[in-house]
C-alpha positions as CSV (number, residue, x, y, z in Angstrom):
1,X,0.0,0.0,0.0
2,X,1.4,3.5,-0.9
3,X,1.3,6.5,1.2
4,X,-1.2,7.9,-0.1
5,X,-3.5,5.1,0.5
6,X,-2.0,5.0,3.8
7,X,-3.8,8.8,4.6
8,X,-7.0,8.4,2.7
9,X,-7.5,5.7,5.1
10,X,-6.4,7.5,8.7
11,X,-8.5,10.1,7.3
12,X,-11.8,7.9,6.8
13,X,-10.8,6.2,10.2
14,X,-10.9,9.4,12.3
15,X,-14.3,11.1,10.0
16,X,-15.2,7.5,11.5
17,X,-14.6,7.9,15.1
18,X,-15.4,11.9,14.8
19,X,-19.0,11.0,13.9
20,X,-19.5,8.4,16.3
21,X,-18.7,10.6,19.3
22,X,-20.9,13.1,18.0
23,X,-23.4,10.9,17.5
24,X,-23.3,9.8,21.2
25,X,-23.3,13.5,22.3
26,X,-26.4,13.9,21.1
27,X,-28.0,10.9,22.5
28,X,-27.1,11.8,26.2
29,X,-28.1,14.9,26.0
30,X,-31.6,14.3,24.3
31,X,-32.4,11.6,26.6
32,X,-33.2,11.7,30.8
33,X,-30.6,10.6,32.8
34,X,-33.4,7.7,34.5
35,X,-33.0,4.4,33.3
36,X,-33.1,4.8,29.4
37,X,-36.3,2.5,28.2
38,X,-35.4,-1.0,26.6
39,X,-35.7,0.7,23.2
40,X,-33.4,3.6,24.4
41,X,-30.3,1.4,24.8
42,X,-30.2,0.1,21.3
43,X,-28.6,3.4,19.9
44,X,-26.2,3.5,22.5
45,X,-25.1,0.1,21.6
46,X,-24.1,0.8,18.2
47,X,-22.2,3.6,18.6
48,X,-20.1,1.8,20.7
49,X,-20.1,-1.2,18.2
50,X,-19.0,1.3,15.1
51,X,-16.4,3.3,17.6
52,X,-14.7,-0.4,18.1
53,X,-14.7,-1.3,14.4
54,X,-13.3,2.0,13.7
55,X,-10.3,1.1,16.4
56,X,-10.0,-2.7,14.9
57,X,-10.0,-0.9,11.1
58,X,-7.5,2.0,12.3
59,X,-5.1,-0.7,14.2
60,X,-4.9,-2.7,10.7
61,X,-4.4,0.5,8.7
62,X,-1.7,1.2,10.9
63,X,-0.1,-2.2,10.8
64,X,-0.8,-2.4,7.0
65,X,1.0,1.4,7.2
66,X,4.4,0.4,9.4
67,X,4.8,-3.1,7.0
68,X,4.6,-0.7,4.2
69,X,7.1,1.5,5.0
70,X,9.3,-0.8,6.8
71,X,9.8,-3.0,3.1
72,X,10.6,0.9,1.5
73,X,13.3,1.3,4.4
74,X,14.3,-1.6,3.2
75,X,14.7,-1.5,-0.4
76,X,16.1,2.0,0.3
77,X,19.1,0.4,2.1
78,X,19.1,-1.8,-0.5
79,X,19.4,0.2,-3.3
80,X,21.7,2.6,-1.0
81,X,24.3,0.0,-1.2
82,X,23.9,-1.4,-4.6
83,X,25.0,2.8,-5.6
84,X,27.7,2.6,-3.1
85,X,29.2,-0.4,-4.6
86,X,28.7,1.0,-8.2
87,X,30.6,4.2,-7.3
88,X,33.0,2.4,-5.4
89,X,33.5,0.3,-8.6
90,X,33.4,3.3,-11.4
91,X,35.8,5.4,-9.2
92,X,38.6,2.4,-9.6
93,X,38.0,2.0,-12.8
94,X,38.0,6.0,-13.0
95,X,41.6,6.1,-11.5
96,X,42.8,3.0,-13.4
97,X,41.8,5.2,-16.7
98,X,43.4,8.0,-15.3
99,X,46.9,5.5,-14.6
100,X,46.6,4.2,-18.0
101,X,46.3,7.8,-20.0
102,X,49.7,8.9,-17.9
103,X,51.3,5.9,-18.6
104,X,50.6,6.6,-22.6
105,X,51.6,9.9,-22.5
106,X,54.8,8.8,-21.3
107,X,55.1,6.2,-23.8
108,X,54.0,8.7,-26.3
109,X,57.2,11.4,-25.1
110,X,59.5,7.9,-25.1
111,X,58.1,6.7,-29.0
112,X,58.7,10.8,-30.1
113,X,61.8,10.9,-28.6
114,X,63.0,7.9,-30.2
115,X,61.7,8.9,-33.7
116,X,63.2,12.3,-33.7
117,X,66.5,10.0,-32.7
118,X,66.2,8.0,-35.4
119,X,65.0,10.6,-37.7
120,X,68.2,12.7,-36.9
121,X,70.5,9.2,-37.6
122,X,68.9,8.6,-41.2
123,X,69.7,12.1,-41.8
124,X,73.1,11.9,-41.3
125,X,73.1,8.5,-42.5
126,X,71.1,9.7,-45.6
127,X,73.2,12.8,-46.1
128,X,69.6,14.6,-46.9
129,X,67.7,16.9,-43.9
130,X,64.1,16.0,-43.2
131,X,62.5,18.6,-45.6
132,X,64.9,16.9,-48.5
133,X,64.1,13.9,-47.8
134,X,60.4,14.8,-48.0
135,X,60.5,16.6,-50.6
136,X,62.2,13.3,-52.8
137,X,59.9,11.2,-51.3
138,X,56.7,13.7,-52.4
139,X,58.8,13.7,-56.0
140,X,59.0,9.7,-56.4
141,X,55.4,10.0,-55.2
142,X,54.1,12.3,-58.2
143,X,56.1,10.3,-60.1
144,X,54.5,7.2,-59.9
145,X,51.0,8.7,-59.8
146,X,51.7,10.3,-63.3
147,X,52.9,7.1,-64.8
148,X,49.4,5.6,-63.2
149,X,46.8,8.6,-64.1
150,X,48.9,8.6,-67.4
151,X,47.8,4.9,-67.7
152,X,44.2,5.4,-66.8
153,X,44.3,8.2,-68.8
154,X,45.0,6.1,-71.8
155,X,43.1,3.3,-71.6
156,X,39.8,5.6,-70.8
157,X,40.4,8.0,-73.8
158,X,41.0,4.9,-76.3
159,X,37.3,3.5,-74.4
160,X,36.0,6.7,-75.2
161,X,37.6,6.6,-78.6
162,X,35.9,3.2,-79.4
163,X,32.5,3.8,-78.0
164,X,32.0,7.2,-79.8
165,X,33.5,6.1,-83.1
166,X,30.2,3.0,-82.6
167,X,28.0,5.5,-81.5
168,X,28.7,8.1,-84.3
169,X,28.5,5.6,-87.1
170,X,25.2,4.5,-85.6
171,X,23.9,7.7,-85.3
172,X,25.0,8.2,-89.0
173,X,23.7,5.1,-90.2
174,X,20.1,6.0,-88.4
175,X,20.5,9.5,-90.0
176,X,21.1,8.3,-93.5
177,X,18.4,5.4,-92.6
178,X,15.6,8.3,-92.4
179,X,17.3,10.1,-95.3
180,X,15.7,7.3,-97.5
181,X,13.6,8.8,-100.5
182,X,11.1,7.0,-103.1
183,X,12.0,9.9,-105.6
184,X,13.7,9.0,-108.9
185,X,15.8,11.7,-110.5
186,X,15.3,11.9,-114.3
187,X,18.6,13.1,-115.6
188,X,18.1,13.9,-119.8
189,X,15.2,12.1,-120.6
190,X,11.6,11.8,-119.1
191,X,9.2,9.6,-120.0
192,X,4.8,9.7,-121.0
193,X,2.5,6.5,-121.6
194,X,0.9,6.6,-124.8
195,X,-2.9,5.9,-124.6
196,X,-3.0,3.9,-127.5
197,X,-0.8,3.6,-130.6
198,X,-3.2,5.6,-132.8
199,X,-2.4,8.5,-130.6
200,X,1.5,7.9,-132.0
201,X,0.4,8.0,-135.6
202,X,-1.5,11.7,-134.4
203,X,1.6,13.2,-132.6
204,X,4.0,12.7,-135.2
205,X,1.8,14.4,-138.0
206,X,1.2,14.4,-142.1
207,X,5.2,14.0,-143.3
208,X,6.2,14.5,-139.4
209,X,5.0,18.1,-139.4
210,X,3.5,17.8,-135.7
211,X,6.5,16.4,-134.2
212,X,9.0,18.6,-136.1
213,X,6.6,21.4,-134.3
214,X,7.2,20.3,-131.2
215,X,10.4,19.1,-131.2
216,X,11.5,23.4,-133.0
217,X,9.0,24.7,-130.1
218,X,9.9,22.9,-127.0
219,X,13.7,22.3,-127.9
220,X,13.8,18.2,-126.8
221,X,14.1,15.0,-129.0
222,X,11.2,13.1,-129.3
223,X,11.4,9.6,-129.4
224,X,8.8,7.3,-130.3
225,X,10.3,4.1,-131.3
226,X,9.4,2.8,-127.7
227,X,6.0,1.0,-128.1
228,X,3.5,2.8,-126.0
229,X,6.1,5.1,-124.6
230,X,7.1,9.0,-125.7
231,X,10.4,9.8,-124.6
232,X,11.7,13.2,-124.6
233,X,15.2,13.8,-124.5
234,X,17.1,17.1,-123.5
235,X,19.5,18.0,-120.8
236,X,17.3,20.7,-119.8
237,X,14.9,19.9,-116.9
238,X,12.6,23.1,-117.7
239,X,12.1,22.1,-121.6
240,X,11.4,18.4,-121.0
241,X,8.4,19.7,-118.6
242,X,7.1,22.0,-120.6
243,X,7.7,19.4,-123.6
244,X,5.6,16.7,-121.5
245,X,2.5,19.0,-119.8
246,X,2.1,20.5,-123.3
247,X,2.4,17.0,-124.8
248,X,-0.2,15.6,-122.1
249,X,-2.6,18.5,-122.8
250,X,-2.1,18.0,-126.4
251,X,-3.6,14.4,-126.2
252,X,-6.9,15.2,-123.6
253,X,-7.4,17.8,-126.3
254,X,-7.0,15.4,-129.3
255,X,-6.8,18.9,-131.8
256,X,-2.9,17.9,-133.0
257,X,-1.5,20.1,-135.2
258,X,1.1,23.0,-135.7
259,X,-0.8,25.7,-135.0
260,X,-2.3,24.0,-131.7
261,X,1.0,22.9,-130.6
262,X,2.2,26.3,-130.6
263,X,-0.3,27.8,-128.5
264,X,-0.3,24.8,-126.1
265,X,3.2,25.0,-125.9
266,X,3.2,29.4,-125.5
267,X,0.3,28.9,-122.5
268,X,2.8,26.1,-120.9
269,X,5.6,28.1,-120.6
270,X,3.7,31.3,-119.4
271,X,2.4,28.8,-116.8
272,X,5.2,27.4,-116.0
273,X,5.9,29.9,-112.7
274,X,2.4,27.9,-111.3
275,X,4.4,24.3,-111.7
276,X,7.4,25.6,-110.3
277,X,6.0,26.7,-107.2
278,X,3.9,23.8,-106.7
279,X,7.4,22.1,-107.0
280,X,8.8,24.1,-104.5
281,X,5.9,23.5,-101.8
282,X,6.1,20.3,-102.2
283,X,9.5,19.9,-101.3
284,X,9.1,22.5,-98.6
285,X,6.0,20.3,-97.3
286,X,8.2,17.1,-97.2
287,X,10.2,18.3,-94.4
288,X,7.4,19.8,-92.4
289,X,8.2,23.7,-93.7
290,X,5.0,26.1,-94.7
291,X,4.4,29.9,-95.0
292,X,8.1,30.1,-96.8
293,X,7.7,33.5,-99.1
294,X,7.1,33.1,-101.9
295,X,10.2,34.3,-103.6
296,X,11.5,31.6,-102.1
297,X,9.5,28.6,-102.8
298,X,9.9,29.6,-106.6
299,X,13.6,29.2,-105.8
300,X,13.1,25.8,-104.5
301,X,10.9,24.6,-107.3
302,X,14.0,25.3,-109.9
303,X,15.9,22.2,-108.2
304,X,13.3,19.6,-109.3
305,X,15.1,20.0,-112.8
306,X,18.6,21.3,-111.5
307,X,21.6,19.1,-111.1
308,X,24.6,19.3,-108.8
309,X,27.7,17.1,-110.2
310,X,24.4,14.9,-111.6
311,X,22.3,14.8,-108.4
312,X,19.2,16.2,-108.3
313,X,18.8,19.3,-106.0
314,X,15.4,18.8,-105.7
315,X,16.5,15.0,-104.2
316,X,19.3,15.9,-102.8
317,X,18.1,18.9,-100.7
318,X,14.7,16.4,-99.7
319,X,17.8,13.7,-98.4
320,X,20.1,16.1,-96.7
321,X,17.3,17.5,-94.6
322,X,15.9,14.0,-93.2
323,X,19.5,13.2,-92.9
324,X,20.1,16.6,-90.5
325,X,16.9,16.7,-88.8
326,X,17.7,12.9,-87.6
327,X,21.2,14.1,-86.2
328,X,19.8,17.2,-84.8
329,X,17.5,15.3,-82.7
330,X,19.8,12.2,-82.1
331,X,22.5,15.4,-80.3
332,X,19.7,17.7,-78.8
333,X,21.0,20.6,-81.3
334,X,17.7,23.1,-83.2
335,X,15.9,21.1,-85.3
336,X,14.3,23.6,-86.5
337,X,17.7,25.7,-87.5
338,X,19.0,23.0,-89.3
339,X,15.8,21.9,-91.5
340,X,16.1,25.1,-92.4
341,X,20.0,25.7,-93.3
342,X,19.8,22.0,-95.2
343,X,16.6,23.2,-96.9
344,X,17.9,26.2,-97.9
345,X,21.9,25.6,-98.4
346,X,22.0,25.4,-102.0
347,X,18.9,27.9,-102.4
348,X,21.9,30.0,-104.5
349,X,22.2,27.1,-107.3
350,X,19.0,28.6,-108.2
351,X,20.3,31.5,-109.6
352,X,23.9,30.5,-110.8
353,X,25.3,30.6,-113.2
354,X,23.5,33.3,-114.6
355,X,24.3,35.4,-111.7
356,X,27.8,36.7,-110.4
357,X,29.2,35.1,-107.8
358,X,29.4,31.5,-105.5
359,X,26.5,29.7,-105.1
360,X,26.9,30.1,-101.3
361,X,27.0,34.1,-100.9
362,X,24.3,34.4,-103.8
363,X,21.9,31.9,-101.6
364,X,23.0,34.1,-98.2
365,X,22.1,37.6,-99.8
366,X,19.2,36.0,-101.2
367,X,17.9,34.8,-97.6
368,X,18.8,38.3,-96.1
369,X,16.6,39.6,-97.8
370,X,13.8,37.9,-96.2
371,X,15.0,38.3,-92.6
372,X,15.8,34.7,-92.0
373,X,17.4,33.5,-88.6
374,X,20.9,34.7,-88.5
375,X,21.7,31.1,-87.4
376,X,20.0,29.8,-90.7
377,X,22.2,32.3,-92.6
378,X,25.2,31.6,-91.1
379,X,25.0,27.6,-91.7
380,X,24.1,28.4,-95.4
381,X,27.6,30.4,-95.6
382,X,29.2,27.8,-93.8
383,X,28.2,24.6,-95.5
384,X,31.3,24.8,-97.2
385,X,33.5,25.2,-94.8
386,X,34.1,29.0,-96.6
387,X,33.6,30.1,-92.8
388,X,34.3,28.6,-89.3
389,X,31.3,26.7,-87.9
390,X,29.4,29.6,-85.8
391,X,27.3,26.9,-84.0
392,X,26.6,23.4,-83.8
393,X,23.2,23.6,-86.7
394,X,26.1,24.9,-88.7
395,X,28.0,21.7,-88.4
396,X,25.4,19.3,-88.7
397,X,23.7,20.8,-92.1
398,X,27.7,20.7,-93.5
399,X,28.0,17.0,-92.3
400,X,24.5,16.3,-93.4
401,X,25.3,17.7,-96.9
402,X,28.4,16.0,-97.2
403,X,26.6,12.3,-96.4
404,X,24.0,12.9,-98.9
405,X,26.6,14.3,-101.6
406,X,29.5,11.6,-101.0
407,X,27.5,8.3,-100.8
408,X,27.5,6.1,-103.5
409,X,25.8,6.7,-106.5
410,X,25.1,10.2,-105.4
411,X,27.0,11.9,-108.0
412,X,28.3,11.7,-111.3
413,X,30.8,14.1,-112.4
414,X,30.6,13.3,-116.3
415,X,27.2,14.0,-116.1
416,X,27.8,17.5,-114.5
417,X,30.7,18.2,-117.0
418,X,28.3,17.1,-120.1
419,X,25.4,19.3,-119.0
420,X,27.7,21.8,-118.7
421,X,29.2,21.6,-122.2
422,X,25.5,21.3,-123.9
423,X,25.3,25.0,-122.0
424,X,28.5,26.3,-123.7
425,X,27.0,25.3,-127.1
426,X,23.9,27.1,-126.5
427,X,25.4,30.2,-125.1
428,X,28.2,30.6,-127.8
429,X,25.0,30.1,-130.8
430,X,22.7,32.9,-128.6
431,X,25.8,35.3,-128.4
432,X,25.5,36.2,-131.8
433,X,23.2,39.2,-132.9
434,X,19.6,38.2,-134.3
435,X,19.8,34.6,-132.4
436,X,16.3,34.2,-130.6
437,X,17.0,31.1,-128.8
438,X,19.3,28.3,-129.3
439,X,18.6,24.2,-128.3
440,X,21.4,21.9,-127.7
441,X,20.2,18.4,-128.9
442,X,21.4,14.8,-130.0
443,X,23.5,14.8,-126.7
444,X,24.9,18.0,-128.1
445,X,25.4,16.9,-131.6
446,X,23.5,19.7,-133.3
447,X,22.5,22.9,-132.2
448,X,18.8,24.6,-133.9
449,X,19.5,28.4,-133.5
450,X,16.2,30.2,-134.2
451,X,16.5,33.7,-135.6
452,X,14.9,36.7,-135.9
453,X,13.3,36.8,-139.3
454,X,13.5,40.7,-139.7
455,X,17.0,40.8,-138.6
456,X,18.7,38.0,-140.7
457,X,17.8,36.8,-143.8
458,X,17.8,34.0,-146.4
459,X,21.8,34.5,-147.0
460,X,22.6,35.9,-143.8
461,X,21.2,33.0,-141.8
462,X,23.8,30.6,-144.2
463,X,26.3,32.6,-143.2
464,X,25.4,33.1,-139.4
465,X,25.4,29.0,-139.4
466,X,28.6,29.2,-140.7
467,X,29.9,31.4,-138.0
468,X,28.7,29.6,-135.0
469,X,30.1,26.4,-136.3
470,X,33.8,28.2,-136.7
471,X,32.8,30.0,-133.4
472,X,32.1,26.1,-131.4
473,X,35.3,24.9,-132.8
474,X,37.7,27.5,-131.6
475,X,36.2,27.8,-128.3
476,X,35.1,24.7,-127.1
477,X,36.1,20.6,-126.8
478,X,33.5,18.4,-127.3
479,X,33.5,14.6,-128.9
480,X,32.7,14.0,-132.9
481,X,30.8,16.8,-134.3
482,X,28.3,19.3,-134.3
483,X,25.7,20.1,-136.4
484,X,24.6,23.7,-136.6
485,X,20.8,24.1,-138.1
486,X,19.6,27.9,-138.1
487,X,15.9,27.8,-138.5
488,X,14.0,31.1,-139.8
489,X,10.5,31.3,-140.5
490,X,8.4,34.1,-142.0
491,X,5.0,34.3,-141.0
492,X,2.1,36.7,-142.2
493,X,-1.3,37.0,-140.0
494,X,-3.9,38.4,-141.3
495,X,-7.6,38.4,-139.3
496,X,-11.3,37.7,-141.3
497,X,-13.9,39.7,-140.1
C-alpha cells in the first residue's frame, strides 16, 4: 500500500470515530438521565459497536502502514548499497583510466623521442635533412602517380575513342536510314504513256509536221520508237516539262496540229511559274516547312530539274534534310535551325550561273533579304567550310550535306561536265546578234539556232550557221561533231472579219 493510501484511510478512520462521538453526544443529551427504556439502549449500543470497528479498522491500517514502510526502508538500504558499490567500482575504474592515459603519454614522449632520434640518424646517415628527404619522397610519389593517371588516362580516352566512333556511325547510319527517299531523279530524258498507238500515228503528223513542231517549239528529242512510250530527251529539266505537260494537254485535247502545238506549248511556258511553285511546296511540305515567301519557294521549285555534279537538288536537298533533322534530334542541337539551313543551303544554285558570284553568298544575300534566322544564314555560308562553324546547326547541315553528296551513287561528275558543255553550245549560238534562242540536242550533236526573221535573212542565216560552227570549234572541246541548223520562219497574220 502506498502513502497515499495510507492517509486516505487514517482520514476515513478518524471522519469515522469523529461521527460516532458526535453521534453519542447527542443521544445523552436528548435523553433523561433515569434508566433509558429498553428501546433507548439500542442506539447506545451501536455507537459503541461502530467506535470499536473503527479502532479494529485504524489498528490494521496502521499495521498495513508500518509493514509498508518498513519493506521501502528496506529497499532503500538496498538500493543505498547497490550505488555505493557501483561508485565504489566506477571510481577504480576512473583512477585506473586515469593511470593508463599517464602511462601513454609517457610512452608517447619515449616513442617521439626515439623517432626524432632516429629521424636525426637517417639524416646523417642519408646525407639529406628532413625537408629533402620529403620533398624526394613527395617527387618519387608524383612520379608514380603520373605514370598511373597517365595509364588510366589512356586506356579511358582509347574506351571513349571506341564507344564514340560505334556510337557516331550508328547515329550516322540512323540518319542516313531516315534520309531514304522514293524519288527517282530523271537526268536527260523523261518519259509519258501513250494511250494507244493511234495517238503515235497523231503526234508525229502528215510527213512528221506535228513532231518537227514540237520538237522546233519545245527544244527536246522526241522519241517514239518505244511502243506505248514518248520519250523526250534534253538536258534541260525546264524544256522536257514543258515538252511533256504540253504534250499531255495535247492528247486530252485530241486537236494535234502545228498551230495547236504552238499555243499549247506558249500557254505552258507562261504557266510554267504555277508548276514551279507547286514544286517548290512540295518539297518544302516534305520536311514539315510552310508559310516560306514566296520568292523563295519559286527558288526551291528550280531544283526539281537542276543538277549538282548529276544529283538532283530537288532530291538531294529532300535527303540532306531527313538526314540533318535525324542528327539534330539524335545530339539535342535546333531542329528547326538545321531543317532550315539543309533546306535552304544550296537555295543559291538557283540562280547561278546566270548570276555573279558563288553559289553560297548568292543563296546568303538572297535569304537576307527575307530576314531569315541569323543562325539559318550563317549555316548556309558555312556549309562549305568557306567560314568557321558559328554553332553546332552549322555543323550538322555541312555533315548532313556531305553524307548525302559523298554516298555512293550520289554523283556523277561526267554527267555534270556534259550538262555543262550542252550550255556552252547554246550560249556561244545565242551570243550572236539576231539569235532568238538556241537548243542543244542529240546529246549535243546539233544545235537549232532560231532567228529573228526581220533581222537576218535567207543569206545571212547561211552565213550566221557558218559562224557559229567556226565560233564552237575554236572555243570549245567536245566529242565527234556538231551540227549547226539555223531555223528562220516568216510568218504573215492576217484576221477575217
Amino acid at each position: 500500500m502506498n502513502p497515499t493510501s495510507i492517509l486516505i484511510a487514517a482520514v476515513g478512520l478518524v471522519v469515522g470515530i469523529v461521527a460516532a462521538l458526535a453521534y453519542q453526544n447527542y443521544l445523552k443529551k436528548k435523553l433523561p438521565e433515569k434508566e433509558p427504556p429498553k428501546e433507548a439502549k439500542e442506539p447506545d449500543t451501536r455507537a459503541r459497536e461502530i467506535i470499536l470497528e473503527a479502532r479494529d479498522e485504524a489498528f490494521r491500517i496502521k499495521r498495513e502502514a508500518e509493514e509498508e514502510a518498513r519493506r521501502a526502508h528496506t529497499e532503500t538500504l538496498s538500493l543505498e548499497t547497490k550505488l555505493a558499490t557501483k561508485e565504489e567500482s566506477l571510481e577504480k575504474k576512473i583512477s585506473e583510466l586515469e593511470k593508463k592515459e599517464a602511462s601513454l603519454a609517457g610512452k608517447d614522449a619515449e616513442i617521439e623521442k626515439i623517432r626524432s632520434e632516429l629521424v636525426t640518424k637517417l639524416e646523417k646517415v642519408a646525407g639529406v635533412t628532413r625537408e629533402e628527404a620529403k620533398k624526394l619522397i613527395l617527387e618519387a610519389t608524383e612520379t608514380h602517380l603520373k605514370e598511373e593517371v597517365a595509364k588510366k588516362i589512356r586506356e579511358a580516352e582509347e574506351q571513349i575513342k571506341k564507344e564514340a566512333d560505334e556510337k557516331a556511325k550508328q547515329i550516322l547510319v540512323d540518319a542516313m536510314r531516315h534520309g531514304a527517299t522514293d524519288y527517282v531523279a530523271e537526268y536527260t530524258t523523261t518519259s509519258l504513256n501513250l494511250p494507244d498507238e493511234d495517238m503515235k500515228g497523231r503526234i508525229i503528223g502528215k510527213e512528221g509536221r506535228n513532231i518537227k513542231a514540237l520538237e522546233a517549239t519545245t527544244g527536246v528529242d522526241i522519241d517514239l520508237d518505244e511502243p506505248g512510250l514518248i520519250r523526250l530527251s534534253s538536258f534541260d529539266g525546264e524544256r522536257r516539262e514543258i515538252a511533256k505537260v504540253a504534250l499531255e494537254r495535247l492528247m486530252v485535247d485530241g486537236r494535234i496540229q502545228p498551230a495547236r502545238i504552238e499555243e499549247i506549248v506558249s500557254l505552258v511556258q507562261k504557266e510554267f511559274e504555277k508548276i514551279r511553285r507547286e514544286e517548290g511546296e512540295k518539297l518544302a511540305s516534305e520536311v514539315g516547312i510552310h508559310n516560306l515567301p514566296l520568292e523563295v519557294v519559286d527558288a526551291l521549285g528550280r531544283f526539281k530539274w537542276r543538277f549538282s555534279y548529276g544529283q538532283n537538288l530537288w532530291l538531294h536537298t529532300l535527303e540532306e534534310t531527313k538526314i540533318g533533322m535525324a542528327l539534330a534530334r539524335e545530339i539535342g542541337a535546333n531542329a528547326n535551325i538545321v531543317r532550315l539551313g539543309c533546306l535552304l543551303h544550296d537555295i543559291g544554285k538557283s540562280f547561278t550561273p546566270e548570276q555573279e558570284g558563288t553559289h553560297v553568298q548568292v543563296g546568303a544575300d538572297f535569304l537576307k533579304k527575307f530576314n531569315f534566322d541569323p543562325k539559318v544564314v550563317a549555316a548556309v555560308e558555312e556549309h562549305h567550310e568557306d567560314k568557321q562553324f558559328s554553332s553546332v546547326e552549322s555543323a550538322i547541315v555541312w555533315i548532313a550535306d556531305a553524307v548525302s553528296g559523298s554516298r555512293p551513287g550520289a554523283r556523277h561528275e561526267s554527267i555534270e561536265d556534259y550538262i555543262r558543255r550542252l550550255k556552252e553550245i547554246e550560249n556561244v549560238a545565242t551570243s550572236f546578234q539576231g539569235v532568238e534562242k538556241s537548243f542543244a540536242i542529240s546529246a549535243g550533236r546539233e544545235v537549232r539556232v532560231i532567228v529573228i526573221p526581220e533581222q537576218i535573212d535567207d543569206a545571212t542565216a547561211t552565213k550566221l550557221a557558218h559562224d557559229i560552227a567556226d565560233k564552237i570549234e575554236k572555243s570549245l572541246t567536245y566529242p565527234g561533231q556538231v551540227k549547226v541548223t539555223v531555223i528562220r520562219e516568216t510568218r504573215a497574220e492576217a484576221v477575217a472579219k
